[in-house]
N, C-alpha and C positions, 0 to 999 in steps of 0.2 A: 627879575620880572620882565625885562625885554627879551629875553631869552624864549623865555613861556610862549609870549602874546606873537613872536615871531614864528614860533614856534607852532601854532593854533593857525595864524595866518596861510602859512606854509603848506599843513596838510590840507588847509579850504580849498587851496589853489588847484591842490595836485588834484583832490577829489573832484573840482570845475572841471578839470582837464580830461579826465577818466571818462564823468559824464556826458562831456560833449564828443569822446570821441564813440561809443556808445550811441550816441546818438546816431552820428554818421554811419555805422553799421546795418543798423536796423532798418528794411524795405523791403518796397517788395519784389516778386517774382519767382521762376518758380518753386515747387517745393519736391524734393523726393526724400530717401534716406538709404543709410548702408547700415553695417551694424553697430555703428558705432554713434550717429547722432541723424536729428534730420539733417537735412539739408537743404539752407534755402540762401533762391540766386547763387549757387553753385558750390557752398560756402556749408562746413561743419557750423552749429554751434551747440555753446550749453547756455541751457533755458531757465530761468528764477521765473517762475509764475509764480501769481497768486490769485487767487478767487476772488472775486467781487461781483454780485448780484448786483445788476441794475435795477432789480424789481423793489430789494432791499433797502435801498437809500433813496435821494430825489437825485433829479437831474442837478442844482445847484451844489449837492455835494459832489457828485461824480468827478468833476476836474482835479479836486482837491483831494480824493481818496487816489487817482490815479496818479496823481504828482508826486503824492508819497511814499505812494507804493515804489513809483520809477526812483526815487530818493534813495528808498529802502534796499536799493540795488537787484529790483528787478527789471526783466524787458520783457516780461508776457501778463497779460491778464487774460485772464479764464470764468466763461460765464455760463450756466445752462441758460436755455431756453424754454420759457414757462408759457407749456399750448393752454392752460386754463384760464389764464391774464390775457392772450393772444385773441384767444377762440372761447367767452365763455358761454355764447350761446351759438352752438352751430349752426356756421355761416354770417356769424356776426365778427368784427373782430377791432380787434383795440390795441393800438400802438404810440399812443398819446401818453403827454409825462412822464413816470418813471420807468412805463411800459414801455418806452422808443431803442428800440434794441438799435436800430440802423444809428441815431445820434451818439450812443453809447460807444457802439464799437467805432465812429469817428472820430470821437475823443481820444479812444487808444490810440487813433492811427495820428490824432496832432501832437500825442508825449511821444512819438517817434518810438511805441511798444508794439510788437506782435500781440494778436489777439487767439485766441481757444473757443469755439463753441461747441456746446454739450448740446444737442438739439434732443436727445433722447429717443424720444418724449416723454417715455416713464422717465424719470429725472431722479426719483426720492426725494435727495435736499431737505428732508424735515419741510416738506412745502406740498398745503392741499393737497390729496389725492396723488402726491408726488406727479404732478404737473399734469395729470391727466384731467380733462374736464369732465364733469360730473353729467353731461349728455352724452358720454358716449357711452355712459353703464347701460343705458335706456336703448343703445342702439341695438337691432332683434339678434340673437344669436350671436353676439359679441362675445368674444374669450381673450382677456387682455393676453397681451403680449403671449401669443403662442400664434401658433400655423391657423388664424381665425381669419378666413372670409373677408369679415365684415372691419377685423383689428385692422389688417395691412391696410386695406383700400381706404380706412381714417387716416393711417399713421402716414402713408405714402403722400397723403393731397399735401396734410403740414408738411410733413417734410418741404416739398416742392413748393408749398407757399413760402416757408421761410427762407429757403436756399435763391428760388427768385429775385424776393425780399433784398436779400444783400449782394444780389450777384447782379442788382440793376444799381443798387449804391457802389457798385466796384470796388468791395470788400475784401476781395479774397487775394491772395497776394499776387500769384497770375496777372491779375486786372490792375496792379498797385496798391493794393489795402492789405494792410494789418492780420487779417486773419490766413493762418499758417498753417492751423489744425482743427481737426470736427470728429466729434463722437456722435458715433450713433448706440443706441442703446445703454444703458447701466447696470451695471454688478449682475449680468445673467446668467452666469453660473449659480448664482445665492438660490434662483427658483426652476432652474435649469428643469432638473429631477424631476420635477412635480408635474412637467407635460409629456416627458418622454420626449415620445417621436414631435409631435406636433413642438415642441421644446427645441430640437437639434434642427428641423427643415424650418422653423422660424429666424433661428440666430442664420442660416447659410440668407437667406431669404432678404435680413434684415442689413448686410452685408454688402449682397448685393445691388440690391436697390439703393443705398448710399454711394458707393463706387460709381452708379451709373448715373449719377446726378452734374459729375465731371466739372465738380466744383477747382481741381486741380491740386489739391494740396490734400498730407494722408486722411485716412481714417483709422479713430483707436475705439477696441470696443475697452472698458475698463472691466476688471476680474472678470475676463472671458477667455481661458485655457484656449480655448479651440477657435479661437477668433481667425476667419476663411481668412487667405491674402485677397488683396494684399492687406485686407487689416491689421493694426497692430495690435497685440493685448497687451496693457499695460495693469501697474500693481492701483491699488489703492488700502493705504494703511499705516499704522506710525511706524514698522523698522521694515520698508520694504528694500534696503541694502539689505537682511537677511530673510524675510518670507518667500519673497519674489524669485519662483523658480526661473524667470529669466520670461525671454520672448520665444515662441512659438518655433520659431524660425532664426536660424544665424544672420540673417541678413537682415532683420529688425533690430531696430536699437533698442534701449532697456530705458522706459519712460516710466515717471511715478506719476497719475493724474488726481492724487486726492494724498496728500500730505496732510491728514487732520491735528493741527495746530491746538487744539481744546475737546473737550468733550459737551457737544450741544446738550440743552438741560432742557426737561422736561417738568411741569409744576409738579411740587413736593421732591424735587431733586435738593443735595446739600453740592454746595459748590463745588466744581471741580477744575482741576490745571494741569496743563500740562508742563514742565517745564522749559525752557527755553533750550538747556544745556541740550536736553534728551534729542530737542527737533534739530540742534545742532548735529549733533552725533547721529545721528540717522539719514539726513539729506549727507554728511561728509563719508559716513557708510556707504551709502549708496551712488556718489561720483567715485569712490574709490573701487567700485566694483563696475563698472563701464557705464555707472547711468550719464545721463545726459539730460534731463530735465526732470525737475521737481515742482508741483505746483501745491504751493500751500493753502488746504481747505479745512478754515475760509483766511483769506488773507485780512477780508475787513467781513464781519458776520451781517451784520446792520439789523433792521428794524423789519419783524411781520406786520407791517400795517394790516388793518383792517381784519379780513377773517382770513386770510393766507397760512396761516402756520397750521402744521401737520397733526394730527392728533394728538393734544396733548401738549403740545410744544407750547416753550415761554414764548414771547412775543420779540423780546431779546435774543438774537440769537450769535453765538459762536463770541460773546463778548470778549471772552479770551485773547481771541485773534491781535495777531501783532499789530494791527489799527482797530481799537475798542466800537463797540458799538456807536459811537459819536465821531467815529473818524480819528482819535485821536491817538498817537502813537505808545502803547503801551510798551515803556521800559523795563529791564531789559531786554522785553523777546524781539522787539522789532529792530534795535540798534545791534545787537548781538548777530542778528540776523544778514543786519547791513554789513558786519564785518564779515562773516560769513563766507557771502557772496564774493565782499574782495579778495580775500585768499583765493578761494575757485577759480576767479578769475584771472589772478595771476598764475595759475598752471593751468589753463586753457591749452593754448598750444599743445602741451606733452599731453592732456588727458584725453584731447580729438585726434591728433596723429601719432603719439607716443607706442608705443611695446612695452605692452602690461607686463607686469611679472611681480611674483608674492614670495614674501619672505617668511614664514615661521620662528618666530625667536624661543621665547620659553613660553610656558603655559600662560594659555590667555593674552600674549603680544604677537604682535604680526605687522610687518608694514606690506601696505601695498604699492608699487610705484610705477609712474610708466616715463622711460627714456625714447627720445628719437638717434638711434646713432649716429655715429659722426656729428653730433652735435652737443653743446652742453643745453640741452634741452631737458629739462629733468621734475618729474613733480614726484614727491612721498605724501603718505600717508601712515605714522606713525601711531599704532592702534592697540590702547590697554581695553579689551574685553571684563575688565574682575568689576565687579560692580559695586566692589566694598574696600580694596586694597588700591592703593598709588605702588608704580615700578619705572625701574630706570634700566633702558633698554640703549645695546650700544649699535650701531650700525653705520659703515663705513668710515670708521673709526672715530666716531665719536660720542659721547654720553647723552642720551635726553631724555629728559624726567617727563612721566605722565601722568596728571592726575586718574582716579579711579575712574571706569567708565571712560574715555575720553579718546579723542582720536588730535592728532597735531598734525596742522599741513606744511608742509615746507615746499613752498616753487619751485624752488631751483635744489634739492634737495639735500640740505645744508639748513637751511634757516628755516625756525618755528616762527613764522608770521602769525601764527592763529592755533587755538586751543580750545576745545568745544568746551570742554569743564570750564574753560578760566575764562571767567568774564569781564573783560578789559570797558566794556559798553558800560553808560549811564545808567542809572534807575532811575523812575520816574512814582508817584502813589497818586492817584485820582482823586479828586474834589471834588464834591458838591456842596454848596455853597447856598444858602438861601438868599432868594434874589431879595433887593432892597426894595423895590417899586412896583412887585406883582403879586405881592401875597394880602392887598385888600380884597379880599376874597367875600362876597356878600352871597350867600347862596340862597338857591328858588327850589322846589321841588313839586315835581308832580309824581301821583301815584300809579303805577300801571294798571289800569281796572283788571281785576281776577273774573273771566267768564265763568259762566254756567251753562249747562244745559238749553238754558233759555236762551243764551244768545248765541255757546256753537252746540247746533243740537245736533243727537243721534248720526252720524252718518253710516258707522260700520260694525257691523256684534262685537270687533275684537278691537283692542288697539294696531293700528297700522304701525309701520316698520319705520323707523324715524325718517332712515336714509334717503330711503322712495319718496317718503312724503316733504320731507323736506328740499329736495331736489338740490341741496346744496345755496339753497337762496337766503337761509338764516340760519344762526344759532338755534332757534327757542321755535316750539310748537306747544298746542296748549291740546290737553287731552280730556274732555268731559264726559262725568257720567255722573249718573242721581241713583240711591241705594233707598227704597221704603223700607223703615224700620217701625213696629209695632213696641207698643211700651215691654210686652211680655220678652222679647226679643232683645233689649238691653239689659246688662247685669243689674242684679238689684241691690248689692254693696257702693257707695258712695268709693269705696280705697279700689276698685277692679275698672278698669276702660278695656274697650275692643281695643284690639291693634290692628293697623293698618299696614299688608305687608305688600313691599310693589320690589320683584325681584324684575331688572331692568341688562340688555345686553349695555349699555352706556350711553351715552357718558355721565351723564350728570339729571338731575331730577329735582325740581319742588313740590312738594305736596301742598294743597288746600283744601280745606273740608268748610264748608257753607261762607266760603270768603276768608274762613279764618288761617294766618301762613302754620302748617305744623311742621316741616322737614325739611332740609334739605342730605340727600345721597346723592355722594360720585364715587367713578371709577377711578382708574391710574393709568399711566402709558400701557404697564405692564400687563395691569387686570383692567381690559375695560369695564369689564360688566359687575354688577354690586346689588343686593339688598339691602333696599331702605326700610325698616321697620318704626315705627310709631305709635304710642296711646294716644289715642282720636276722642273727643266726644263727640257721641252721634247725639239726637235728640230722636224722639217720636215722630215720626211723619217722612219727608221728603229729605232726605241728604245730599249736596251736592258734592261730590268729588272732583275734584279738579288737578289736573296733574300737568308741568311743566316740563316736558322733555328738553333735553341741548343736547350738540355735539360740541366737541372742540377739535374740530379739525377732522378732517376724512384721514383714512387710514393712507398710508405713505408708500407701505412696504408687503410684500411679502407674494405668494402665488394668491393666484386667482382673487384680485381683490375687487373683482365683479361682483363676490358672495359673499360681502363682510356685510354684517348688519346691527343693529343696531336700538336703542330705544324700551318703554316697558313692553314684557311678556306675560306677565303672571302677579296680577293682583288677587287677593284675599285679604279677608277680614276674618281676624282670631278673636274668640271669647265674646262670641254669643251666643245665647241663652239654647238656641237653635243648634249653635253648633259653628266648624270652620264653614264660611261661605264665599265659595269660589267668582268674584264678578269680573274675570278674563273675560267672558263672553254677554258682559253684561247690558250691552251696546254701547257704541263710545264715539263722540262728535272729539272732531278734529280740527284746530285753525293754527295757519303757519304765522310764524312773525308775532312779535308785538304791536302792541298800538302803535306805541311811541318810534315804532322800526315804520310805520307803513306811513305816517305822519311827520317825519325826519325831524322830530324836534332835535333833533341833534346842528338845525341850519338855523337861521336866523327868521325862515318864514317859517320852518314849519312849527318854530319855536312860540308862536304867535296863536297858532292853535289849538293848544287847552291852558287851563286855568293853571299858572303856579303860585305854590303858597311858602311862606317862610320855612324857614328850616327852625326846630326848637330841636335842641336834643338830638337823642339818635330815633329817626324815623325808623319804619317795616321794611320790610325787604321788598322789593321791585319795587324800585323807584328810581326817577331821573331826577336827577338835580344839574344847577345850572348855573351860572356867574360867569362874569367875565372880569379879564384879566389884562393890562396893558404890558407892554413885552420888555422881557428884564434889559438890564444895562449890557455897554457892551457888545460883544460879537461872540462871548461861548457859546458851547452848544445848552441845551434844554432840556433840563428833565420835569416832571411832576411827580413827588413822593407820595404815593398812594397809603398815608398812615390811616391806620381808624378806619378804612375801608373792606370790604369782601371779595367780592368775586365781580363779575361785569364785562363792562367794556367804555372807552373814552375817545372824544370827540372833540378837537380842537376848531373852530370856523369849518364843521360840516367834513370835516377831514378826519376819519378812526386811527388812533394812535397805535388799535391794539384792545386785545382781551388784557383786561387786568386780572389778576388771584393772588389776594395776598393771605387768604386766610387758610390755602391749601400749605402748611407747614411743611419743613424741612422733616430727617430722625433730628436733625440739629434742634428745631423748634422755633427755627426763622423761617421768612418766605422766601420762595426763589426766586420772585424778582417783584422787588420794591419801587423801582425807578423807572420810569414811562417814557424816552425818549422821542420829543417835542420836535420835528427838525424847525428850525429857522424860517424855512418859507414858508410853514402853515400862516407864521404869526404875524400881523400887523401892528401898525406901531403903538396902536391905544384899542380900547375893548374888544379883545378878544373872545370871542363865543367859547366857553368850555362846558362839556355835556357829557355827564355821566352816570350809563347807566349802572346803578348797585343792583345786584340781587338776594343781597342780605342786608340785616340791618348796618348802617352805616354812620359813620360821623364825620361827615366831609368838612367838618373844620377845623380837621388836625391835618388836611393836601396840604402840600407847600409846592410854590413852583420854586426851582435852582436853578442855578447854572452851573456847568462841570469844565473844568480845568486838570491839566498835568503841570502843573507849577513848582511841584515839590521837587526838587532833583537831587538824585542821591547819586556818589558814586561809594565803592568798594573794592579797594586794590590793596594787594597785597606787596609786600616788596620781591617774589618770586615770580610775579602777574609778568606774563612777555609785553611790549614795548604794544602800542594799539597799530593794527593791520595798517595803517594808515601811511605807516613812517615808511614803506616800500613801496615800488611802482617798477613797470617794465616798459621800459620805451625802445622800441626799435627790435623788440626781442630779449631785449637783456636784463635781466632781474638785477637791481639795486636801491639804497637809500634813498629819499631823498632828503635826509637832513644828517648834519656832519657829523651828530652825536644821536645816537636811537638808546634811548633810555624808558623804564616802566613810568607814565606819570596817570593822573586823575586827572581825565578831562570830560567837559561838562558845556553844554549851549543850552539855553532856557528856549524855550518853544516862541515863535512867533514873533522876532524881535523882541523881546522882552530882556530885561537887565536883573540880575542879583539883587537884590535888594536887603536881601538877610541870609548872613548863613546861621542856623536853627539849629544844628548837633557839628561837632566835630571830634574826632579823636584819632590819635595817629599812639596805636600800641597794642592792648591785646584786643583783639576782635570784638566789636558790640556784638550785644543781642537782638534781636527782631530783622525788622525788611523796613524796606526804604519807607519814610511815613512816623516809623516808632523802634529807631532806635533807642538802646540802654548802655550807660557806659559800659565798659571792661573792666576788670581789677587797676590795670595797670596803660598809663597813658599821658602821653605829653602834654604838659600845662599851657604850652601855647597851641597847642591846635588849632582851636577857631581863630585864633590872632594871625596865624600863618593863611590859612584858607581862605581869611576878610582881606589880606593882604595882594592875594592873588587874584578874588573873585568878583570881590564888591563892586557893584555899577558896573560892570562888564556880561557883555550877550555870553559869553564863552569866556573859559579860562581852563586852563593847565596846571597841576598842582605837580610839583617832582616828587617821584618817593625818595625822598634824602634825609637818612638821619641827622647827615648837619644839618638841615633846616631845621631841623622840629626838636632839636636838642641842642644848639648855637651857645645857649645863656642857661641852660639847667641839665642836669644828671639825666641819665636813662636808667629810672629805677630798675630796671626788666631785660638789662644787654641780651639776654641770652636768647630771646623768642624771636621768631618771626614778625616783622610789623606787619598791621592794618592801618592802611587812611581810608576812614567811611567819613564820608560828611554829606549834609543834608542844607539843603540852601532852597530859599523862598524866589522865585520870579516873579516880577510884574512890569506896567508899564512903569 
């Protein structure tokens, strides 16, 4: 047991030491590059970025996302620049709370991290308009991003506004700060085609006037073949060690700026992952073939407050990411990751000054390595391509086994410190947790009044265009019109109704006929546009129609997204007596916003201005409801489980957490996101204002607020698993141990100072079933397992398990000698 805890001790040390000297590197001044890396303050390096949106999180989390990310063994973070949050009304502009880009990128520069800005300003990002604001559609003769007039003379002032911006806070590394590298433009090849000329004199254009802003450090455009000098083009995509036909030019280096970590989800998406191994094996792909920086998007995905998120998009976004939507480190792509990085960096040296050269062994192996001669300066990369078979490949006389798929680094090229397949890192499974002291939940509600005629009347023959009308200032506009129906004119069977048909470009629609709710139709990311059909009953006399248009989110992507539009086109009434009756040009009053949006009952005054009444049962649709909540126990992060509820959006003290939809289903038959993340500084310490609007029927007393934790910690090693990257280090140049014995063990630290307190499965034999959370024994398995494991782990932050048959068979038989061992064990944290 002293062994172990010495042992734990030992690599804490060496990895303090690694980090501080890490530190020391990282500053500023200037920046160029050869073809091999940039170059900053005179000085090759290789770059671990990761993504992280400031707009995404608050301020209060920012320290803490960046600390673990620098934890996580990186030194860059990488941000776009959002002109819609900056500039939403032109010539107004907003750099307050989570919008402060200048304090954000100062925090990168006090974790001693280079910084990345994407200024774009088409950005994509699954974010509004893909960062474009919603006044510049309006501005006359505007052609986004092409050889447009009136596009540069916007794009040029932002530009110049934000490059200012940070060039009077002395950002840039020239000046002392943090930021090393700037993109201008995104993926413009994707719509390249689509302007031609105006297409190719835009990207030389767009080029140029960034280089001329003499910010001092490079510019990269990203998936842009033809990127002028000196820009750089760099990849964006999961295996750019093979898509990436390389850089433009031999004298640019081979950068990856969008390493996507997960697959962003869209409502009615079913979950999706990436694996850890795969992002391993592609960033090890990719430095074995001369890259030199990879930044993983998104590193932390975080939260689309309020109406930010793109068409479509959940409000969660990138949860996947090696730090979950809550900041919290999802095991094991983030710790996998962190070993990762250490291999890499103990063959720095040979991979920045080395002489590349590739080996072909048998089908589907191949190492790459790079030597500096006359020195033993040596890095490999020892590479199975089969995606379904493991091989044992020999070179420089000696044997090394490769899992399928897999790539192995060896420093000094001799020793496998690291294995993308073989996961030597922790696992970790996600908690929510229903809070003890905030689910007295007492709800209010008020009803949305449904207009008519009478109150928005006639303004236009047609229905107007969502987009236009809505100018991007709300979700929801209401569309009125009144239909005279003579009794001869209705069916005269009791079993036969008119239908009500409203084919719509998107997104989403409710229908109401004389107050009464009859529909609701939506699109999909895919399909925006849909028909809603419905049996109506009209009556004799005056009918009011009333129709609800929404967006969810402006379009992100694509050419010319000046001309996307929007909203209903084409209403009719089938099966009367008369015949189909087309009322598209029936005349139709138009008002933007809800009540309850121009009245902010979502705040504490404006909460004060209409009347609410109990909640019984499940209410109609369009409705606010309201209670308040005192803030869970604790220091986790925060979520609210939207059960029993529709579609909408929520409000914690005046602050939108987000569009909720739990009713737009998975093919699976679940929702795409269930859980609301609440940050910490909304909440105060006793009644909190929560407001939410539903627009279907609802039953808000089945909300729960949580709180979420990674407390479960699993590991899963095998007895072939190589020793954790941790046990080597290179001081002074020289690759070796540093501990006397380097053996495979299971080691494991509970998040946040926390201690063991239970271990929950254990087995050392044939392999369980499931993932960390829910394993199932194996046929065959050591009777003391968890008795060894409690031995090692209990009331300890960390601990080290050996894989040693004599432990775990000491005092009983090994029914199973012949197999391979597993130790998977699963153990609970708390204070």
């Amino acid at each position: 047991m002293a062994v172990s805890i010495s042992r734990v001790l030992l690599i804490s040390l060496i990895s303090v030491v690694i980090s501080a000297t890490i530190n020391q590197s990282v500053q500023g001044g200037p920046v160029t590059y050869d073809g091999r890396s940039l170059i900053i303050n005179g000085k090759r390096e290789l770059l671990f970025s990761g993504a992280i949106h400031y707009t995404r999180s608050t301020p209060e989390m920012w320290p803490d996302l960046i600390k673990k990310a620098k934890h996580g063994g990186l030194n860059m973070i990488e941000t776009y620049v959002f002109w819609n949050i900056h500039e939403p009304v032109q010539g107004q502009y907003n750099f307050e709370g989570n919008y402060d880009l200048v304090r954000f990128i100062k925090l990168v520069q006090e974790y001693k991290m280079y910084a990345t800005i994407r200024l774009g300003p088409f950005i994509q990002a699954e974010w509004n308009h893909g960062g474009l604001p919603y006044w510049l559609r309006e501005v006359p003769g505007v052609i986004f991003r092409s050889d447009s007039k009136a596009f540069k003379y916007h794009m040029e002032k932002y530009v110049q506004l934000i490059i200012n911006k940070l060039k009077e806070a002395k950002l840039f590394s020239p000046q002392g700060g943090p930021i090393v590298l700037a993109q201008i433009e995104n993926e413009y090849n994707m719509v390249q085609l689509a302007y031609r000329e105006l297409g190719n004199n835009y990207v030389r254009w767009a080029a140029a006037m960034a280089v001329q802003q003499n910010i001092g450090v490079p510019w990269v455009m990203c998936k842009q073949r033809d990127a002028p000098d000196p820009v750089i083009n760099t990849c964006n995509g999961r295996q750019c060690g093979d898509t990436f036909m390389g850089p433009n030019k031999p004298y640019k280096p081979t950068l990856w700026t969008e390493n996507w970590t997960a697959q962003y989800r869209v409502f009615g998406d079913p979950p999706s992952q990436r694996p850890v191994d795969d992002i391993a094996f592609a960033v090890a792909r990719f430095f074995s073939k001369k890259g030199s920086l990879t930044n993983y998007y998104m590193y932390h995905g975080g939260t689309n407050f309020g109406r930010t998120s793109a068409i479509f998009t959940t409000t969660r976004y990138y949860d996947e990411a090696p730090l979950d939507e809550y900041g919290l480190p999802r095991d094991p792509k983030w710790s996998h990751l962190k070993d990762l990085h250490k291999a890499l960096r103990l063959s720095r040296k040979a991979l920045l000054w080395g002489v590349p050269g590739v080996q072909k062994m048998r089908a589907n192996t191949e190492v790459y390595f790079y030597e500096m001669p006359a020195t033993n300066i040596c890095a490999a990369f020892l590479t199975n391509n089969n995606l379904t078979t493991e091989a044992t490949v020999s070179w420089r006389g000696q044997d090394y086994y490769l899992p399928q798929h897999s790539i192995s680094i060896l420093p000094d090229c001799k020793t496998v410190v690291f294995n993308t397949q073989t996961i030597v890192a922790q696992h970790n499974s996600r908690n929510f947790v229903r809070s003890t002291v905030a689910n007295n939940l007492k709800w209010m509600k008020y009803a949305e009044p449904i207009p008519s005629t009478l109150q928005v009347p006639v303004n236009n023959p047609t229905p107007l265009e969502l987009y236009t009308l809505l100018k991007d200032t709300s979700d929801y506009a209401w569309y009125t019109t009144s239909l005279a129906l003579n009794p001869q004119d209705l069916p005269r069977k009791a079993s036969i109704q008119p239908v009500l048909r409203i084919a719509s470009l998107g997104h989403a629609l409710h229908l109401f006929v004389n107050g009464e709710y009859i529909g609701f139709g939506h699109g999909s990311h895919d399909e925006k546009s849909f028909v809603l059909e419905k049996p109506v009953h009209f009556k004799a006399g005056v009918n009011q129609i009333t129709l609800l248009a929404m967006t969810l989110g402006l379009p992100d992507g694509g050419a010319y997204m000046e001309h996307r539009y929007a909203g209903p086109n084409l209403i009719m009434v089938l099966g009367l007596n008369t015949g189909t009756l087309d009322i598209t040009k029936n005349g139709w009053g138009h008002q933007v916003g809800l009540n309850g949006e121009k009245l902010q009952v979502f705040t504490e005054e404006g909460s004060k201005q209409v009347q609410w009444d109990k909640t019984k049962g499940s209410a109609q649709g369009l409705t606010w409801y309201k209670t308040y909540f005192d803030a869970p126990e604790g220091n986790n992060p925060v979520a609210i489980r939207m059960t029993g509820m529709g579609k909408g959006m929520i409000w914690v003290n005046g602050k939108s957490i987000g569009r909720h939809w739990i009713s737009f289903l998975s093919p699976l038959g679940e929702p795409t996101q269930s859980e609301y993340h609440i940050p910490r500084s909304f909440i105060k310490p006793t009644q909190n204002l929560l407001v939410v609007l539903e627009e279907q029927p609802g039953k808000p007393k089945h909300i729960e607020i949580l709180t979420v934790n990674r407390d479960t910690i699993c590991s899963f090693i095998t007895e072939y698993h190589p020793p954790t990257v941790k046990s080597w280090a290179r001081q002074d140049s020289v690759f070796q141990p540093v501990l006397d014995v380097i053996r495979s063990s299971a080691d494991i630290k509970c998040p946040n100072n926390k201690k063991v307190v239970a271990v929950e499965f254990a087995s050392f034999g044939d392999p369980p079933a499931g993932l960390c959370g829910s394993y199932v024994l194996g046929k065959c398995n050591s009777p003391v397992s968890k008795e060894v494991v409690e031995q090692h782990c209990l009331g300890k932050s960390s601990c080290s398990v050996p894989i040693d048959r004599n432990l775990f068979y000491k005092n009983t038989t090994d029914g199973c000698p012949g197999i391979k061992k597993t130790l998977a064990f699963q153990v609970k944290c708390a204070i």
